[in-house]
DSSP file (Angstrom, degrees, kcal/mol; ACC not computed):
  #  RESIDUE AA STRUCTURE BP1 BP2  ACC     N-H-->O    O-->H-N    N-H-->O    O-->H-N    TCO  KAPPA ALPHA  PHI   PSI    X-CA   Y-CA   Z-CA
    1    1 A X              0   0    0      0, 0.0     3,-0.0     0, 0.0     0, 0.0   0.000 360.0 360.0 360.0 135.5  -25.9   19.7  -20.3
    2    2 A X        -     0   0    0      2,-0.0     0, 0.0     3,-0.0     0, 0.0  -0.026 360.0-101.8 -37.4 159.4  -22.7   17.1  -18.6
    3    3 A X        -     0   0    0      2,-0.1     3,-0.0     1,-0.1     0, 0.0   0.346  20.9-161.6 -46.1-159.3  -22.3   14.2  -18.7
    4    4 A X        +     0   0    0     -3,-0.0     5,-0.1     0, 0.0    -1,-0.1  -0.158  38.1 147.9-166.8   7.0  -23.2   12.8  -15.7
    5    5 A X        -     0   0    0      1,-0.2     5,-0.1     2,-0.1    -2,-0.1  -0.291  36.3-157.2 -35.3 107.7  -21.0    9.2  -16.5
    6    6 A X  S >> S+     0   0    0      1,-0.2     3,-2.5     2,-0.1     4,-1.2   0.914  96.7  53.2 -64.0 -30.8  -19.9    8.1  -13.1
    7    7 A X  H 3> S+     0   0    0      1,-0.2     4,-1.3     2,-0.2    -1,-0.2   0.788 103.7  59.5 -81.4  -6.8  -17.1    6.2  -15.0
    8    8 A X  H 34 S+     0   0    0      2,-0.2    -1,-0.2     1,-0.2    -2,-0.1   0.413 119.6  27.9 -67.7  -1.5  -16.1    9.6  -16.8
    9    9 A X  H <4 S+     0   0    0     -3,-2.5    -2,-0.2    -5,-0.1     4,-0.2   0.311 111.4  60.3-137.8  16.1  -15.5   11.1  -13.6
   10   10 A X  H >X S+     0   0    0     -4,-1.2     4,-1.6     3,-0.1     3,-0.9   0.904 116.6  40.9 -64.0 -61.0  -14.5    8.1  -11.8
   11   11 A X  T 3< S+     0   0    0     -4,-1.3     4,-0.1     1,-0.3    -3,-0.1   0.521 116.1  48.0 -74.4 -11.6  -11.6    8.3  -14.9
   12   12 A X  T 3> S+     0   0    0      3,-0.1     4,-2.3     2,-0.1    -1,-0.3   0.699 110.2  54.1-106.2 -20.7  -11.0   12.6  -14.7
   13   13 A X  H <> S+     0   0    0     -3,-0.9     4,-2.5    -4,-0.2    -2,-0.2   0.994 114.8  41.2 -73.2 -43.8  -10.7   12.2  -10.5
   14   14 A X  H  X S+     0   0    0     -4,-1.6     4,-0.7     2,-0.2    -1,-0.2   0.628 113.9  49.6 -94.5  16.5   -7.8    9.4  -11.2
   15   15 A X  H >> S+     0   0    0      2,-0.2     4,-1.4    -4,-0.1     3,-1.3   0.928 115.6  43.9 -76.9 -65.3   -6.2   11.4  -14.0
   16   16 A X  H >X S+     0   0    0     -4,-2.3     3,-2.0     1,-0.3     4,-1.9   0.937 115.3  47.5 -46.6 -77.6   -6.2   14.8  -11.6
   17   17 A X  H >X S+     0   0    0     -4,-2.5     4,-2.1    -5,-0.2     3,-0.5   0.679 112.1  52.7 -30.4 -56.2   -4.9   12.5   -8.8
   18   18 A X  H <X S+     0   0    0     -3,-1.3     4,-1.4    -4,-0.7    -1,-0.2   0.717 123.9  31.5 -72.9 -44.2   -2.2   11.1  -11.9
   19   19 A X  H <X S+     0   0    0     -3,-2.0     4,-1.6    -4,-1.4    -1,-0.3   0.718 104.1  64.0-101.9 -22.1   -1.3   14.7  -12.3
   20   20 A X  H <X S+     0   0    0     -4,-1.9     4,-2.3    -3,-0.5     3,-0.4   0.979 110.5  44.8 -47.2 -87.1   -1.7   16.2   -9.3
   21   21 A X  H >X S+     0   0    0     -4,-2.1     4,-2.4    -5,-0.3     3,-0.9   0.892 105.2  64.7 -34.0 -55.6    1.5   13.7   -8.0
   22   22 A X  H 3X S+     0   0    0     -4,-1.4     4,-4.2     1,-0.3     5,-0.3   0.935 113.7  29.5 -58.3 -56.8    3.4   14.5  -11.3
   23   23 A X  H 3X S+     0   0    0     -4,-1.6     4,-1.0    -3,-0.4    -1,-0.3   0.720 119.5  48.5 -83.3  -9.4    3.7   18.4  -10.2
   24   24 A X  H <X S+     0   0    0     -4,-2.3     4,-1.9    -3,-0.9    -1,-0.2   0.760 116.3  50.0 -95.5 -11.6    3.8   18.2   -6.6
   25   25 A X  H  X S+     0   0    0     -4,-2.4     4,-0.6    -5,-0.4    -2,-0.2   0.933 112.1  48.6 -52.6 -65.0    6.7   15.2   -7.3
   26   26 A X  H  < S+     0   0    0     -4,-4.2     4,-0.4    -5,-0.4     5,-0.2   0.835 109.8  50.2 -23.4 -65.1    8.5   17.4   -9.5
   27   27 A X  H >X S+     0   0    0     -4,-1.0     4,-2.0    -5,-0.3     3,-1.5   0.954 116.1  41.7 -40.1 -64.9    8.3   20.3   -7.0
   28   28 A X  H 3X S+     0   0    0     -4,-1.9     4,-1.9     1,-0.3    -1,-0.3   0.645 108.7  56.4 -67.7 -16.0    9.7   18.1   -4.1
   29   29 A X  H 3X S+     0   0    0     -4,-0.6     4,-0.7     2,-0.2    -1,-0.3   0.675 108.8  43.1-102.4  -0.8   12.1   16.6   -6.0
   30   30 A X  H <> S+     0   0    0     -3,-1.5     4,-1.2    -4,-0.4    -2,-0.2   0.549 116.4  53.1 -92.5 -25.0   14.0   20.3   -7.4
   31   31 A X  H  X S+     0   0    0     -4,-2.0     4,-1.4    -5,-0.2     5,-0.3   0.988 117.4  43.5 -85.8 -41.3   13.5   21.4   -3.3
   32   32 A X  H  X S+     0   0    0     -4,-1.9     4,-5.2     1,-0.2    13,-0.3   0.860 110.7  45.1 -10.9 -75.9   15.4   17.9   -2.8
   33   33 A X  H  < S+     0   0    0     -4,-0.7     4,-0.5     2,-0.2    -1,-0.2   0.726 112.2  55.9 -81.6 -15.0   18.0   17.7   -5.0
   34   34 A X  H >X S+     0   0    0     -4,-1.2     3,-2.1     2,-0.2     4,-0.5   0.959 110.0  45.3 -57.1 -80.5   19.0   21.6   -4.1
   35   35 A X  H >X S+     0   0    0     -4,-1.4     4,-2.9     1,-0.3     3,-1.1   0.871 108.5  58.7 -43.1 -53.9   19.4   20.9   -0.5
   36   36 A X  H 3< S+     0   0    0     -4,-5.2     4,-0.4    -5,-0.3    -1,-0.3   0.800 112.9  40.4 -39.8 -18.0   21.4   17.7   -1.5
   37   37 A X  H <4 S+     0   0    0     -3,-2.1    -2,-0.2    -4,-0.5    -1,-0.2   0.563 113.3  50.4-109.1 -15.0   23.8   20.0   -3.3
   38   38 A X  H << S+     0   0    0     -3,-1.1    -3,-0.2    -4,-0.5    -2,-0.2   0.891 122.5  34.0 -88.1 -40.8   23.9   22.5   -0.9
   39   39 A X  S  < S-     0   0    0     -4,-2.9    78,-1.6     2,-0.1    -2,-0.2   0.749  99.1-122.2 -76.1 -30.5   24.6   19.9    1.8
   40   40 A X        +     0   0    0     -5,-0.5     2,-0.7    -4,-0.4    -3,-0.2   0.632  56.0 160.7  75.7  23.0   26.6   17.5    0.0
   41   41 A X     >  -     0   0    0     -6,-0.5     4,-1.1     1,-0.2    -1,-0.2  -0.709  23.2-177.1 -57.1  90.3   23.8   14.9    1.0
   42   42 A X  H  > S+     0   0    0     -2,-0.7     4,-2.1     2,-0.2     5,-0.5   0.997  87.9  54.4 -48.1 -72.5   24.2   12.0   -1.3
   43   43 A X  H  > S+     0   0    0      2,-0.2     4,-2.0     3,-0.1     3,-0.2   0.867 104.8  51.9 -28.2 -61.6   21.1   10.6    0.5
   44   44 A X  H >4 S+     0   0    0      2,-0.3     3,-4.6     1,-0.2     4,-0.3   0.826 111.9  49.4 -50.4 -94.8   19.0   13.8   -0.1
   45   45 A X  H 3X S+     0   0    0     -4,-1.1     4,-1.9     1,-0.4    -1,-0.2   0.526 109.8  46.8  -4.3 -57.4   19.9   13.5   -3.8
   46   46 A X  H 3X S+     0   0    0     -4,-2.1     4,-1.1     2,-0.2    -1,-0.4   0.555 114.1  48.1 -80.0 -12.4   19.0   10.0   -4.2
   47   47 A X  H X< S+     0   0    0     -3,-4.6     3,-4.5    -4,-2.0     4,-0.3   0.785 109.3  57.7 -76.3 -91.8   15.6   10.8   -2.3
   48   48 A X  H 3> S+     0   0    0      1,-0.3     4,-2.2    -4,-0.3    -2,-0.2   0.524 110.6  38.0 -26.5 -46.2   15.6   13.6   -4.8
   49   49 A X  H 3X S+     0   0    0     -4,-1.9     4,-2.5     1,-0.3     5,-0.3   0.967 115.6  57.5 -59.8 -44.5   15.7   10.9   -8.0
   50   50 A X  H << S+     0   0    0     -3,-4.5     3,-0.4    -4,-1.1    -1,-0.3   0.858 107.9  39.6 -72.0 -27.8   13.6    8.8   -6.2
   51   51 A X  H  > S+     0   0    0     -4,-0.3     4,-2.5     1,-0.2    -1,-0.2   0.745 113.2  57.0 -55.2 -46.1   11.0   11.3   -5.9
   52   52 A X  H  X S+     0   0    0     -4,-2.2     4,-1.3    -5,-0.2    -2,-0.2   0.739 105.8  54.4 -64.1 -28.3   11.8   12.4   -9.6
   53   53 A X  H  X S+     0   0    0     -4,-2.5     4,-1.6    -3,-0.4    -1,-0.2   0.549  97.6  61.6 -97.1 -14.4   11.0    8.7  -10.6
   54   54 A X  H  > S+     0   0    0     -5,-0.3     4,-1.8    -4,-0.2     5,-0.3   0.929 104.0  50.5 -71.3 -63.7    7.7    8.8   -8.9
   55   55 A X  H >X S+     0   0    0     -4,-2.5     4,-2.6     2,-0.2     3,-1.1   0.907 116.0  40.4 -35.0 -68.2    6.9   11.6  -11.4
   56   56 A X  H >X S+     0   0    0     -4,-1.3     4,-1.3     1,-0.3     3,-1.1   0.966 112.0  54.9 -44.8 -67.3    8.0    9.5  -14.5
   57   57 A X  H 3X S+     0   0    0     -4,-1.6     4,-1.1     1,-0.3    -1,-0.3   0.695 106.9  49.2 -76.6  -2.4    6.6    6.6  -13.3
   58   58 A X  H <X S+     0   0    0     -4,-1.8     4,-1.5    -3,-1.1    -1,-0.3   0.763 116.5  44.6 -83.7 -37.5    3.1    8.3  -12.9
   59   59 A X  H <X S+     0   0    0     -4,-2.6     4,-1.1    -3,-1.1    -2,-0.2   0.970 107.3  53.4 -56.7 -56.6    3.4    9.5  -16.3
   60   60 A X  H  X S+     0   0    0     -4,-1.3     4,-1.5     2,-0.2    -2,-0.2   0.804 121.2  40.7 -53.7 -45.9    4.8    6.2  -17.8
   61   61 A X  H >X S+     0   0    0     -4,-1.1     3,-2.1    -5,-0.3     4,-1.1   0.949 111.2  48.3 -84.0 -75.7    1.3    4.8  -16.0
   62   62 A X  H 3X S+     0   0    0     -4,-1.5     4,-1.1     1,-0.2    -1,-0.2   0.603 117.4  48.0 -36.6 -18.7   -1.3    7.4  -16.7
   63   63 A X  H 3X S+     0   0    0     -4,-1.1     4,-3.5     2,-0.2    -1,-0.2   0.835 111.9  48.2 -78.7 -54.2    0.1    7.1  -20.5
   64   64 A X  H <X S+     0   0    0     -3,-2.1     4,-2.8    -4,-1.5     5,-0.4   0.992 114.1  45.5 -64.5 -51.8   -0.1    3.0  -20.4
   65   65 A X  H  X S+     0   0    0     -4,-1.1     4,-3.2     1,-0.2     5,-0.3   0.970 113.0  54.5 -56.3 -49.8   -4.1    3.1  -18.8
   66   66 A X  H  X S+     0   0    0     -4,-1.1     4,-1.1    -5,-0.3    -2,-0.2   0.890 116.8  32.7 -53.7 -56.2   -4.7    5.8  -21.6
   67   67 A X  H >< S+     0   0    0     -4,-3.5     3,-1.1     2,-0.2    -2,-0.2   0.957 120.3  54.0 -63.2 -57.4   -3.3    3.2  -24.3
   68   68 A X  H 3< S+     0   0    0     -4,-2.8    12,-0.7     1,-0.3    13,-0.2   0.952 105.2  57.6 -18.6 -63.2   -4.8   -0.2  -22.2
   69   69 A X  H 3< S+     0   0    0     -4,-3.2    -1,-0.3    -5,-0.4    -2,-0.2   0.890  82.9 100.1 -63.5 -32.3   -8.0    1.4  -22.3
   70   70 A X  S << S-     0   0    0     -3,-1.1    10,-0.6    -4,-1.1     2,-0.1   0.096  79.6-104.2 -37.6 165.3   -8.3    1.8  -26.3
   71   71 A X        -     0   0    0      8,-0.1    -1,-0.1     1,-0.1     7,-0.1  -0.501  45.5 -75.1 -99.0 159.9  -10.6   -0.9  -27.9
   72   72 A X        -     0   0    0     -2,-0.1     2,-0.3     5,-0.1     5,-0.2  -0.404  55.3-162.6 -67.2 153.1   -9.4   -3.9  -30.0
   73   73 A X        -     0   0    0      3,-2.6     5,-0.1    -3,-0.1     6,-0.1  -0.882  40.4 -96.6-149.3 161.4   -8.2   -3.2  -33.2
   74   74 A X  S    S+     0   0    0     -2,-0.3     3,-0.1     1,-0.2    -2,-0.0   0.821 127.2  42.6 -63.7 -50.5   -7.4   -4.7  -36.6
   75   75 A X  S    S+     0   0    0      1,-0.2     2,-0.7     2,-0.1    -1,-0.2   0.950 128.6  28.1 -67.6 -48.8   -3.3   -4.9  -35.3
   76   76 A X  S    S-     0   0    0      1,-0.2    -3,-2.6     2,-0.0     3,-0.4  -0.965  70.8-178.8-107.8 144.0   -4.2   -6.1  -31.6
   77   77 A X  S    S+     0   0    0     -2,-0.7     2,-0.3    -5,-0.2    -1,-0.2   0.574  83.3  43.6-106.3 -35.8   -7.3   -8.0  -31.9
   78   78 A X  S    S-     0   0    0      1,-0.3     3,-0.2    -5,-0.1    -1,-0.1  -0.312 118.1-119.9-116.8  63.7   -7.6   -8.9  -28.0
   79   79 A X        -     0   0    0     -3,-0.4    -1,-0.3    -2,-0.3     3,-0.2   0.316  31.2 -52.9  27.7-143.0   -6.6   -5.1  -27.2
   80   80 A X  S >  S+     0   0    0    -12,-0.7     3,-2.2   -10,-0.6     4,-0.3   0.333  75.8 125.5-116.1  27.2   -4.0   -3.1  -25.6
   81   81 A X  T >   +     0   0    0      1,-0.3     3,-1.4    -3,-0.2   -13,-0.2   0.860  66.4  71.2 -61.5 -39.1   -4.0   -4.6  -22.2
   82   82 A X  T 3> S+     0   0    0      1,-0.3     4,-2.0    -3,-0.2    -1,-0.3   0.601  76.1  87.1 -36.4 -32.6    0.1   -5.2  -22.6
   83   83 A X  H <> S+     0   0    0     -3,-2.2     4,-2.3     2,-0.2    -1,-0.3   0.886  85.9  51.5 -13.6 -76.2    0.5   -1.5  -22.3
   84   84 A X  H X4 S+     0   0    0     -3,-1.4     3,-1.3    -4,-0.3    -2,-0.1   0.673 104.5  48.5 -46.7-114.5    0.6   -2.1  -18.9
   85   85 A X  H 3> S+     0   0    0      1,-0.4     4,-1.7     2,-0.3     5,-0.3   0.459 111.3  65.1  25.9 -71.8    3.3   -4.8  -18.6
   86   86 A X  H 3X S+     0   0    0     -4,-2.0     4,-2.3     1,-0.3    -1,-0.4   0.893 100.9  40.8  -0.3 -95.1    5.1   -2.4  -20.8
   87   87 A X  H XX S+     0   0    0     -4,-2.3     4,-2.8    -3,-1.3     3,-0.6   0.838 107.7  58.8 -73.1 -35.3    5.4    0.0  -18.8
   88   88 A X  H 3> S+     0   0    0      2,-0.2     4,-2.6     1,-0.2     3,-0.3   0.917 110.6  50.3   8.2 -85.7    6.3   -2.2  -15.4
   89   89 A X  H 3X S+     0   0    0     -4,-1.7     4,-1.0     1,-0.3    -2,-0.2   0.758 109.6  50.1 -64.8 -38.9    9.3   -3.4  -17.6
   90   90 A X  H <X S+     0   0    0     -4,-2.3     4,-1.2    -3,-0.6     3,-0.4   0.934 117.7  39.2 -80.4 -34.7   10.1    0.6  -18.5
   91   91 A X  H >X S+     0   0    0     -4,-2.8     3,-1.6    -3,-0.3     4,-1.1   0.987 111.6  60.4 -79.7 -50.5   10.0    1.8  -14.4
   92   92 A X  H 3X S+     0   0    0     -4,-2.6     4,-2.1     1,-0.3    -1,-0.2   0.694 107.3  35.3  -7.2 -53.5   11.5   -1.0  -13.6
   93   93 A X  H 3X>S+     0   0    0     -4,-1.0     4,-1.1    -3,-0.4     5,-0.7   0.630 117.1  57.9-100.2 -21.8   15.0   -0.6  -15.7
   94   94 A X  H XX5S+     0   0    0     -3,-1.6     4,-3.8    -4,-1.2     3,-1.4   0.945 110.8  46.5 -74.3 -57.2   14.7    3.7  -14.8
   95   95 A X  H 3X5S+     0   0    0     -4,-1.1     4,-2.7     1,-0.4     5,-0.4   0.836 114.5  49.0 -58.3 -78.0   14.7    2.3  -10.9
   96   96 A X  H 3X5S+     0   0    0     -4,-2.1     4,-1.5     1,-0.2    -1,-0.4   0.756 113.4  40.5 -23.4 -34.6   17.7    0.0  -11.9
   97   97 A X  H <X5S+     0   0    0     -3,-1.4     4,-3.9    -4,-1.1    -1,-0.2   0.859 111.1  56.5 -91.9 -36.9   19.8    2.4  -13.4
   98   98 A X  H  X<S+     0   0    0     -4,-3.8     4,-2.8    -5,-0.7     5,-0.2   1.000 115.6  46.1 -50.9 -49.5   18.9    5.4  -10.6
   99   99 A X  H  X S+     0   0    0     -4,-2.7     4,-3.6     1,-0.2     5,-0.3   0.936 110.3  45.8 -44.4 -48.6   20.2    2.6   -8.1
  100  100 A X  H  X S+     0   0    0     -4,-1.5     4,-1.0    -5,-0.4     5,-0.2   0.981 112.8  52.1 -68.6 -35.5   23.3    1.4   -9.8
  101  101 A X  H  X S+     0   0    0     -4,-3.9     4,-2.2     2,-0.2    -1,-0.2   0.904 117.2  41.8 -58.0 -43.3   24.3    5.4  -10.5
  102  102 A X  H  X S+     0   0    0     -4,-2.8     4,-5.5     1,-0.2     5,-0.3   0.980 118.0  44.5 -66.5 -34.0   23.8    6.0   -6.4
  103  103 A X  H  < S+     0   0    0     -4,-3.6    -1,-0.2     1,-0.3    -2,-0.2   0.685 114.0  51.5 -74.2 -20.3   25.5    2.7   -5.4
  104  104 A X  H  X S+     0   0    0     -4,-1.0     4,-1.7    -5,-0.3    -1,-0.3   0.747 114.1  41.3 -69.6 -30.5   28.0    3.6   -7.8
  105  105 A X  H  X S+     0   0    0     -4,-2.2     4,-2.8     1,-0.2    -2,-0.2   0.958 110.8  60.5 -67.9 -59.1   28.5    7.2   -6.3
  106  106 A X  H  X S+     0   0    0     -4,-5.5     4,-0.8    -5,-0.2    -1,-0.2   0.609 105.1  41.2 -52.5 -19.9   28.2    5.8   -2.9
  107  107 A X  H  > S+     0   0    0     -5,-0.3     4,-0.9     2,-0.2     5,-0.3   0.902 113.2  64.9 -89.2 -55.5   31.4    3.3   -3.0
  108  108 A X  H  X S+     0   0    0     -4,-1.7     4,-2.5     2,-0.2     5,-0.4   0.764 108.7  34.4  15.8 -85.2   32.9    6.6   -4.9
  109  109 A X  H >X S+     0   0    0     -4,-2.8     4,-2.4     2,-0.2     3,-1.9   0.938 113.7  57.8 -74.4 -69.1   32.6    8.8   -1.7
  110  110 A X  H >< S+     0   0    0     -4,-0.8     3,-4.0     1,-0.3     4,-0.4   0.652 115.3  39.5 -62.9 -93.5   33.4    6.0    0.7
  111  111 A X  H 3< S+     0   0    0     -4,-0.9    -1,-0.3     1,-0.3    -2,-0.2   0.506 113.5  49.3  -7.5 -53.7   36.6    5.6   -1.1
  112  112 A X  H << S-     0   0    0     -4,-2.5    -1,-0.3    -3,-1.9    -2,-0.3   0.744 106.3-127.2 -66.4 -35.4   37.4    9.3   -1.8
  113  113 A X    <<  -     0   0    0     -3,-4.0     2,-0.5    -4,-2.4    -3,-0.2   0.883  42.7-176.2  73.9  54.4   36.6    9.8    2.4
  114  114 A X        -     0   0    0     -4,-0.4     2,-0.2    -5,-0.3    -1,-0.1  -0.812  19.6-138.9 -88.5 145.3   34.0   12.7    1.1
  115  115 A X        -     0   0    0     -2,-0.5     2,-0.3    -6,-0.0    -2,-0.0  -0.582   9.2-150.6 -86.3 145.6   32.5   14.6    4.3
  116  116 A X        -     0   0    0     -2,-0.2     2,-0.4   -75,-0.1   -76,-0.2  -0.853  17.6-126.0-106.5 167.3   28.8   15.2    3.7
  117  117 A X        -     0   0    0    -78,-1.6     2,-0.3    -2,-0.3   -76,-0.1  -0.964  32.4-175.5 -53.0 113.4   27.6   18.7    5.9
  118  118 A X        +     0   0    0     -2,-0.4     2,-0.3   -78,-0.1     3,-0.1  -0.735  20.8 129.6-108.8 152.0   24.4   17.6    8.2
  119  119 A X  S >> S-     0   0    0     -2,-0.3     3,-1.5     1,-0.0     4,-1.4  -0.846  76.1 -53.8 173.5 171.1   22.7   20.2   10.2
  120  120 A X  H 3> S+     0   0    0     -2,-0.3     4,-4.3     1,-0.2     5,-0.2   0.738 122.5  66.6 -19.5 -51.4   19.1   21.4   10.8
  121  121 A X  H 3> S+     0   0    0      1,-0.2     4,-2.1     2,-0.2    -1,-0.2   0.896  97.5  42.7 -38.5 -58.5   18.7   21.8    7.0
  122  122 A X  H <> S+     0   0    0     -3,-1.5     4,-2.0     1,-0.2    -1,-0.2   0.781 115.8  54.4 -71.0 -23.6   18.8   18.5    5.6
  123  123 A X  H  X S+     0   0    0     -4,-1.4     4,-2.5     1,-0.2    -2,-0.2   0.931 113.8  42.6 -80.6 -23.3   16.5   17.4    8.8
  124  124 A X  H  X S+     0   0    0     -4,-4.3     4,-2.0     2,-0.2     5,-0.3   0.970 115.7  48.7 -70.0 -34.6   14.0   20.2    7.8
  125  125 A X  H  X S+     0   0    0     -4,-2.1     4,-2.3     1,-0.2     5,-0.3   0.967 113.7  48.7 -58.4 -65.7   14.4   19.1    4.1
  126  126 A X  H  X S+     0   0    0     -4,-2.0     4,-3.7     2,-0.2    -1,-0.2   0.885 110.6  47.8 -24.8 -77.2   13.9   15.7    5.4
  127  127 A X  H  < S+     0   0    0     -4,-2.5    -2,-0.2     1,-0.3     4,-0.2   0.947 112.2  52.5 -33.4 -89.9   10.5   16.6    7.5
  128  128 A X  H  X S+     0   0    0     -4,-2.0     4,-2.2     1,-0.2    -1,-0.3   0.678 108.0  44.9 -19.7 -37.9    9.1   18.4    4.6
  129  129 A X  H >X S+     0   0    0     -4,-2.3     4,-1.4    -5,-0.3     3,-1.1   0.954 109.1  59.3 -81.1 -62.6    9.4   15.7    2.2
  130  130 A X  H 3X>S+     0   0    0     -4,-3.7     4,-0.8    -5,-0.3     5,-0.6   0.651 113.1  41.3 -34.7-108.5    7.9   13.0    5.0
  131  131 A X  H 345S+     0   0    0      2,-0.2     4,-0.3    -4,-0.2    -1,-0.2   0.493 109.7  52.0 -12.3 -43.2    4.6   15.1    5.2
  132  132 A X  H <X5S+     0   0    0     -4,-2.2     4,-2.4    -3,-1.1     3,-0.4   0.991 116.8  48.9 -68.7 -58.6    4.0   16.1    1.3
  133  133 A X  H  X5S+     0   0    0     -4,-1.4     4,-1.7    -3,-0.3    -2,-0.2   0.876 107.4  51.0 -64.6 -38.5    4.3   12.1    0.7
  134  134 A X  H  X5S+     0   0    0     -4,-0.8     4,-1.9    -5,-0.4    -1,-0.3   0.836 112.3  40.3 -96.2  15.0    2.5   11.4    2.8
  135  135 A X  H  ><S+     0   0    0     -5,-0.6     4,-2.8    -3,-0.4    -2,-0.2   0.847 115.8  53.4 -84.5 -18.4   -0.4   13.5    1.9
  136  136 A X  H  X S+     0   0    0     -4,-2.4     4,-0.6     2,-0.2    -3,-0.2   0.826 107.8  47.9 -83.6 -17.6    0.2   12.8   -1.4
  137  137 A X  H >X S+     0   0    0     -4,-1.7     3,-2.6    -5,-0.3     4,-1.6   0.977 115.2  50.1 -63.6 -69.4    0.1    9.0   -0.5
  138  138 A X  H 3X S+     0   0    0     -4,-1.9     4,-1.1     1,-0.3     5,-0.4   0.830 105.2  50.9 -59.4 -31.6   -3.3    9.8    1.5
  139  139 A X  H 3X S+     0   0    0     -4,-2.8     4,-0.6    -5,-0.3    -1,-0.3   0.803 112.6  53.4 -78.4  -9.6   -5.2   11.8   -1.4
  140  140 A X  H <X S+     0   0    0     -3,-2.6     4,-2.7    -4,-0.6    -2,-0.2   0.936 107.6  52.2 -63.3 -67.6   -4.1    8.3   -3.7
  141  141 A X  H  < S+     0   0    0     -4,-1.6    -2,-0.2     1,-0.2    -3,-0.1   0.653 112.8  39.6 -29.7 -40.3   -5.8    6.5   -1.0
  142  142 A X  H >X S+     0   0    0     -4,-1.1     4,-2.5     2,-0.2     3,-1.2   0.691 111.6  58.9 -76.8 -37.3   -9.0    8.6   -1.3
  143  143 A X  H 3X S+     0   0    0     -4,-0.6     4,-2.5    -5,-0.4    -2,-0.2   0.996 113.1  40.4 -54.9 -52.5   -8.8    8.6   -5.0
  144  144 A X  H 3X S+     0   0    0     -4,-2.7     4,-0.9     2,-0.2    -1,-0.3   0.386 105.6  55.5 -82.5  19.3   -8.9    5.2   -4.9
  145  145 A X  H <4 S+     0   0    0     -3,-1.2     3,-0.2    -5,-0.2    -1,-0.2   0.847 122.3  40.7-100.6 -76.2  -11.4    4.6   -2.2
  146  146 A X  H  < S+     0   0    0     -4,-2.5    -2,-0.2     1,-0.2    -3,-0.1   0.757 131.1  18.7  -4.7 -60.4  -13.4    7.0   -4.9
  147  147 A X  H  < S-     0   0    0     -4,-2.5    -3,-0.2    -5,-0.4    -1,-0.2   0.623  85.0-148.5-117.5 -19.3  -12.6    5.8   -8.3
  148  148 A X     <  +     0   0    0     -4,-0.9     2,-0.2    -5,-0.2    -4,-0.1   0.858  61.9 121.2  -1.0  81.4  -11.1    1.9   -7.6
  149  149 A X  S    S-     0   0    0   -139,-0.1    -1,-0.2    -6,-0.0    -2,-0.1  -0.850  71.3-125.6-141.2 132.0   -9.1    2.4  -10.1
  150  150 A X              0   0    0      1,-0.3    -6,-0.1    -2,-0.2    -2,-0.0   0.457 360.0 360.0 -65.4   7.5   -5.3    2.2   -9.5
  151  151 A X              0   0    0     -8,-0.1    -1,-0.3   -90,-0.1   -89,-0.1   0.751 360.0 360.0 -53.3 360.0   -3.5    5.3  -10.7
């Protein structure tokens, strides 16, 4: 017979939620960075990263709670709660580095005089992206309404 642990399925709804974001992140963030490249949308690109850094940084967390959550042991004695803090300090510096590369790119093209192409695309590109985040914002909302626990 299951389990019937509410905190074992508090803990598998905000893993699916964890993972859920990882691939639908992913997705949006290859349909992104295409249409940035077709358009020559720097912006679309850098949505694209940033989107791509939502994935990571959902990994980087579902990884940290998995380690947090372990029990004290003979090397940490008052556990693994640092995990977390950890990983802060590792999305932190990917967010920093994505920035300096766009802001670097961006003085780039202002300098160069590069023309981006705008049209209908990049606003559909645009649209699209607004709607999956936020559903993907609102099923985190529910997860945690669910599960209060923050993934």
């Amino acid at each position: 017979m299951p389990s019937r642990d509410p905190s074992n399925h508090k803990r598998n709804l905000a893993y699916q939620q964890g993972w859920i974001s990882i691939i639908v992140n992913g997705l949006l963030f290859a349909f992104k960075y295409w249409a940035g490249l077709v358009t020559g949308s720097l912006a679309l690109m850098a949505d694209a990263w940033h989107t791509l850094s939502d994935s990571i940084s959902s990994i980087i967390v579902i990884i940290a709670t998995w380690v947090s959550n372990k029990p004290p042991d003979k090397e940490h004695p008052f556990g693994h709660g640092r995990a977390e803090l950890i990983a802060a300090i590792i999305i932190g510096v990917i967010l920093g580095l994505i920035g300096f590369e766009f802001a670097k790119d961006s003085v780039l093209r202002l300098i160069n005089r590069e023309g981006v192409v705008f049209g209908q695309f990049a606003i559909w590109v645009t649209a699209i992206s607004v709607v999956v985040k936020e559903a993907l914002a609102q099923y985190s909302f529910w997860t945690y309404r669910k599960t209060k626990m923050p993934l």
